[in-house]
N, C-alpha and C positions, 0 to 999 in steps of 0.2 A: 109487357106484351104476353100475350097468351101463345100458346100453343094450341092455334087450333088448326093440327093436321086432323084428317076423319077418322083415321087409325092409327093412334099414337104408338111408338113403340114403347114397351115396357123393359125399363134396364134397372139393372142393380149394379152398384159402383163401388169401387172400393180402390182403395192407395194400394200398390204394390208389396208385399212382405221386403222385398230388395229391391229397391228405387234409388239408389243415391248412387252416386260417382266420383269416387277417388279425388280426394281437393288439389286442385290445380288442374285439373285437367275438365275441356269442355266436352260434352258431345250433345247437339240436337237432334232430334228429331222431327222430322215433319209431318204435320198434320195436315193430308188435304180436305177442302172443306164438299159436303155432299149438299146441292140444292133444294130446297124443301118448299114444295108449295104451300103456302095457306091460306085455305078457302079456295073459290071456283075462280075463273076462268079471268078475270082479270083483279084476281089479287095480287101482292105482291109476291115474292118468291125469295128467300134466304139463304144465306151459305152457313150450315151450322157445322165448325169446328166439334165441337164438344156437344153431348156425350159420341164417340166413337170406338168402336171397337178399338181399334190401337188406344185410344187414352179416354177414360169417363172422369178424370178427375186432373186440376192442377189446384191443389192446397183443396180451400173450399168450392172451390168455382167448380159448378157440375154444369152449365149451361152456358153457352154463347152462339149468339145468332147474328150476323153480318149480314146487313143488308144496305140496296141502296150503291148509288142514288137513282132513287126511284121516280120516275119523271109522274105524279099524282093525276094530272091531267090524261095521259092516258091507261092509267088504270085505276083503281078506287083508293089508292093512298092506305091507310090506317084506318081502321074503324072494325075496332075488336069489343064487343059490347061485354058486359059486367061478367064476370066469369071469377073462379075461385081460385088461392093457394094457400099450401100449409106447408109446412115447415121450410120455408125458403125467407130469401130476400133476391129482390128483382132490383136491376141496375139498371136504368135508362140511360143512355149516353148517346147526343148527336152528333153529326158530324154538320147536315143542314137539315131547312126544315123545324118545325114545331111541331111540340103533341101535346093536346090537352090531357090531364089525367084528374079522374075521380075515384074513390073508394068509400070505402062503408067506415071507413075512422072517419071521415066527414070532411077530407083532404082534400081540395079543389085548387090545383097547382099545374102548370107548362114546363116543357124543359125545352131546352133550345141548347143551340151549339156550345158547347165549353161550359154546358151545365149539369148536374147529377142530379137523377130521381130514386131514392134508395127506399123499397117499402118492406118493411118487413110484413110476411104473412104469418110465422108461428102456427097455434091453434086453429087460426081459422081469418081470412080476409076476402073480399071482391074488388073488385077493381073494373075500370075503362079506359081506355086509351086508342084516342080521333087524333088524325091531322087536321092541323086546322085549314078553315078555307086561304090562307093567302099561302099555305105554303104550296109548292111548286116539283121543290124538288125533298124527298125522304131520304135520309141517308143518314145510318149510324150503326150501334152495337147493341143488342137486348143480353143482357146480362144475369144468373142464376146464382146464388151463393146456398148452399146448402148448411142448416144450423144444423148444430150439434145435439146430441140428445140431451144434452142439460137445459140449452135452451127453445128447444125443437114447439116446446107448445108454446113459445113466451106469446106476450100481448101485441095485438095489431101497433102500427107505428108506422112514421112517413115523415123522413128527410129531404129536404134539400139542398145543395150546396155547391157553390158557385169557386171553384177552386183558381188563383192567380197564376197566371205561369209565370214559367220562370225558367231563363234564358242558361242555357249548360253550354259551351263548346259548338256552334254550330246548331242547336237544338229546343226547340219549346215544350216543353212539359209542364203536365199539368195534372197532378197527383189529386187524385179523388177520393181512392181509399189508403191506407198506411204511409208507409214514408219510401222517399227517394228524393235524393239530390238535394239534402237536408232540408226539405220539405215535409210534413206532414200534416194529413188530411186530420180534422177536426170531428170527423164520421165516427160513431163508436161501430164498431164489428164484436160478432160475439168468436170468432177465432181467427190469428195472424193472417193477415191478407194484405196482397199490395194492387191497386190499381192505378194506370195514370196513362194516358196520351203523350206520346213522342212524336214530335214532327221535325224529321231532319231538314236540314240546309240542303242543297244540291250539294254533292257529293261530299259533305259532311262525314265525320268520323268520330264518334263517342264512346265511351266506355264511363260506364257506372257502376257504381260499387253495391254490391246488394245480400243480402242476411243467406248466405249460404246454409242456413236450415230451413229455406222456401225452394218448390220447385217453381217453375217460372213460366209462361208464354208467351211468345209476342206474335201476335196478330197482326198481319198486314195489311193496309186499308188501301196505299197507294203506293207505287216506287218499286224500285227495284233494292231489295233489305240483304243486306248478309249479317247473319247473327253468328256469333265467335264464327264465323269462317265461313257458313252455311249459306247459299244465297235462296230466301225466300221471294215468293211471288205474290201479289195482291189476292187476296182472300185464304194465305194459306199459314199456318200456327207452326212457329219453333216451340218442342219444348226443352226442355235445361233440367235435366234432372238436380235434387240435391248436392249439395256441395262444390258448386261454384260460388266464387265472391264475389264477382266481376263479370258485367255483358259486356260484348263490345258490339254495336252496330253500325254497320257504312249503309251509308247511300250511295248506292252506284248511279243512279240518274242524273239527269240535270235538272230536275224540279225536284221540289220539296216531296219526302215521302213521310208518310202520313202510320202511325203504327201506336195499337194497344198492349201495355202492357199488363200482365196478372200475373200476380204470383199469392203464393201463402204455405202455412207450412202444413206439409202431408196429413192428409182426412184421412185419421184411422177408424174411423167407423163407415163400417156397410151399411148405405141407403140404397132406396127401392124410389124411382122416378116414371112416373106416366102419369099424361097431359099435363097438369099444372101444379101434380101432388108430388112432393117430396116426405117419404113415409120410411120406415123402419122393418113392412113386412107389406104381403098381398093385402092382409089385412086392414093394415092402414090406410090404403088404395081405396079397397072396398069400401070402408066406412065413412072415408073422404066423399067419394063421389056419391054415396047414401046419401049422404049428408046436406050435401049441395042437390041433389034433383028432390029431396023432400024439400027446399029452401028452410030450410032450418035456423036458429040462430045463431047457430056458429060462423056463419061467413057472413052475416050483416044485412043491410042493402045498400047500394052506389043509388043516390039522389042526385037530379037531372041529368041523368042518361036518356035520351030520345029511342027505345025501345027497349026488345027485348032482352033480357040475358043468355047468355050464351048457353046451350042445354050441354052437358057432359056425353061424350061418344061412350059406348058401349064398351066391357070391358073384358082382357082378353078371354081365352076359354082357357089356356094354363096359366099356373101360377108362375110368378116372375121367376126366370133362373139368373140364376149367380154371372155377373159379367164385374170379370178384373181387370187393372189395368196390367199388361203381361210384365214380370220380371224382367230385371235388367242382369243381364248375363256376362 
């Protein structure tokens, strides 16, 4: 999914210098989510966790947009036309609902519930992404991963992958990226990351064991969550700082509640993100969306898209300042 708010904000991210917490002991933090229109007046509308001021980063994951369910019918569903990214990879994950997706790698691919769209953009990509006509109702997670500078220009690229769940204590899971629940996703990443779907039982109670050199968060889709102790609410993000071994989450409800999980281990390099560029400086912004309104060959073209591509907003009048995620004291 693209980002297209008309004035995107311009952030710069970076891992905390002191981010970890004392092993054996938990503390979260809550993240709530801020609503985000995109596009006019009967577009859809998101709950974006991430980039926020209290936290721009868990591992690599710089981006996550919650939305849904979105009844299509009365608003225009999905339909974000061909538009550019670079140095990311974008995670499609639904909860219901279908979305057709095209790109300039020549990728012509759907994702639907309990499936993964993982594109890498690198150097330079476009992409599209429609709901289709029978779906009804929209409902999932749009996901960001920020590359690293080693591999920040690699080559366009486009996965798919339909992950098995698999039944823990009360719980279905269903690991997409890295490992959990001696699970592992078959996805290459280019640094330690974990993704997966938790859906607990009605008042269910789990605890997992997990790489205590990952900070972690879990995203609430539905239910009533307590993580180590902490009770979240539907659309709102615990984080877990470094050196815990071990989640434990209940469900307080009586229905099933529904929960993402991410983790990886802490992004020591400072990136610079606005609209759909993931860059290294202002610079790389600039040149980004240079690049893309000259339509250049760096981002490609998306074949059978039914119009236009999407034109780049305008870009700020200062240069990006420095936003960290704050010390843990």
């Amino acid at each position: 999914m693209s980002n297209v708010e008309t004035a995107p904000e311009a952030v710069r991210c970076a891992t905390s210098v002191d981010d970890t917490v004392p092993a054996g002991r938990s503390s979260v933090e809550v993240i709530t989510a801020r609503e985000v229109p995109l596009g006019g007046p009967r577009s859809m509308t998101v709950r974006r966790t991430l980039p926020q001021r209290a936290r721009t980063l868990i591992g690599a994951w710089c981006f996550a947009d919650h939305y849904g369910p979105d009844d299509v019918t009365a608003t225009s569903g999905m339909r974000v036309p061909p538009h550019p990214h670079t140095g990311l990879q974008t995670v499609s994950w639904l909860f219901s609902g279908e979305i057709e997706h095209r790109d300039s790698l020549g990728s012509h691919a759907f994702v639907r519930p309990g499936e993964m769209n993982l594109m890498t953009g690198g150097h330079g990509i476009a992409h599209s992404e429609v709901s289709t006509p029978g779906t009804t109702s929209l409902h999932g997670v749009q996901l960001w991963v920020a590359l690293p500078e080693e591999h920040r220009n690699t080559a366009r690229d486009f996965q798919h992958h339909v992950p098995e769940p698999t039944s823990v204590d009360g719980a279905e899971i269903r690991v997409f990226l890295g490992s959990l629940a001696s699970v592992t996703s078959p996805v290459r990443t280019f640094t330690p990351l974990l993704g997966a779907e938790i859906t607990l039982a009605p008042r269910a109670t789990l605890t997992l064991a997990v790489d205590p050199g990952f900070e972690h968060g879990l995203l609430v889709d539905s239910g009533d969550v307590r993580l180590a102790g902490t009770p979240l609410r539907p659309a709102e993000l615990g984080y877990v700082h470094p050196g815990v071994d071990a989640l434990t989450l209940v469900n307080e409800s009586d229905e099933p509640a529904r929960t993402v999980l991410l983790g990886g281990a802490p992004f020591e390099e400072e990136i610079v993100m606005w609209w759909n560029f993931v860059g290294r400086s202002h610079d790389d912004i600039a040149r980004a969306r240079e690049d893309w309104e000259a339509a250049s060959d760096r981002f490609g073209e998306v074949e059978g898209f039914a119009g236009e591509r999407l034109p780049a907003p305008a870009l700020p009048n200062a240069t990006i300042r420095p936003r960290r995620n704050p010390p843990r004291h």
